[in-house]
C-alpha positions in Angstrom: 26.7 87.2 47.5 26.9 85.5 43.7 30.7 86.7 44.0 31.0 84.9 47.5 29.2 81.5 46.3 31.2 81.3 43.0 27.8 81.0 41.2 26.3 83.5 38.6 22.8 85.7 40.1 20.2 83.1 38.0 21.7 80.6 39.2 21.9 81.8 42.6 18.0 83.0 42.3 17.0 79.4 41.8 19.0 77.9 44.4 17.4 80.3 46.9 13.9 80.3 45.3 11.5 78.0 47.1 11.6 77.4 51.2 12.9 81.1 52.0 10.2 82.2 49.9 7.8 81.0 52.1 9.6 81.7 55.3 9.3 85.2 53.9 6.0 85.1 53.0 4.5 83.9 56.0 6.9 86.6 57.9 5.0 89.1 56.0 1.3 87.8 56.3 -1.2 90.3 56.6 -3.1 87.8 58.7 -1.7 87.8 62.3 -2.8 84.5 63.1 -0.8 83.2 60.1 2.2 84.7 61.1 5.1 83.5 63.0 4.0 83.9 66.5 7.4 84.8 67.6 10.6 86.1 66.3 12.4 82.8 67.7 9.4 80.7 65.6 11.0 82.7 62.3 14.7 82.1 63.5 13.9 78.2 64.2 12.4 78.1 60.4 15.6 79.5 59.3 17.5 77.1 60.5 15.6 74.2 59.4 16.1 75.6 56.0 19.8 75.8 56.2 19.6 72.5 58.0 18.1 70.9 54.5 14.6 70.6 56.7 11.2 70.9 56.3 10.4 74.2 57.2 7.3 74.5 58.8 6.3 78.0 56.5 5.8 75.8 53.1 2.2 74.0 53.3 2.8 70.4 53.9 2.4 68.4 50.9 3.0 64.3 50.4 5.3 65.0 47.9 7.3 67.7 49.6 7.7 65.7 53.1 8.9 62.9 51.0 11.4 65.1 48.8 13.2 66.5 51.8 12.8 62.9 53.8 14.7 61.4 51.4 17.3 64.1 50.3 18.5 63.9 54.2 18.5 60.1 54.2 21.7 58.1 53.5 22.0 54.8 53.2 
């Protein structure tokens, strides 16, 4: 993948640190109810990620919303 991207593994690890951690994360959940509720819920998140989105895994924040808001904004 590093070899495919042109980038070295750290830097690839930060680059894909963050959003698909949580996606993952909630995936995994122990807790049913905090799971995706469907396997098209997961794939939606996934593409709102490679989208640039907010994915809907990460807990909403002001800061966050406002981060991605503005990163898909031109002017």
């Amino acid at each position: 993948m590093s070899e495919h991207r042109r980038s070295q593994p750290p830097k690839l690890i930060r680059e894909v640190r963050g959003d698909l951690d949580w996606i993952v994360i909630k995936a995994m959940e122990k807790d049913r109810s905090r799971r995706y509720q469907t396997a098209n819920g997961l794939a939606m998140d996934i593409g709102r990620y490679l989208a640039g989105e907010v994915v809907l895994a990460r807990p909403p924040s002001s800061l966050y919303k406002f981060g991605s808001f503005s990163c898909g904004t031109s002017f």
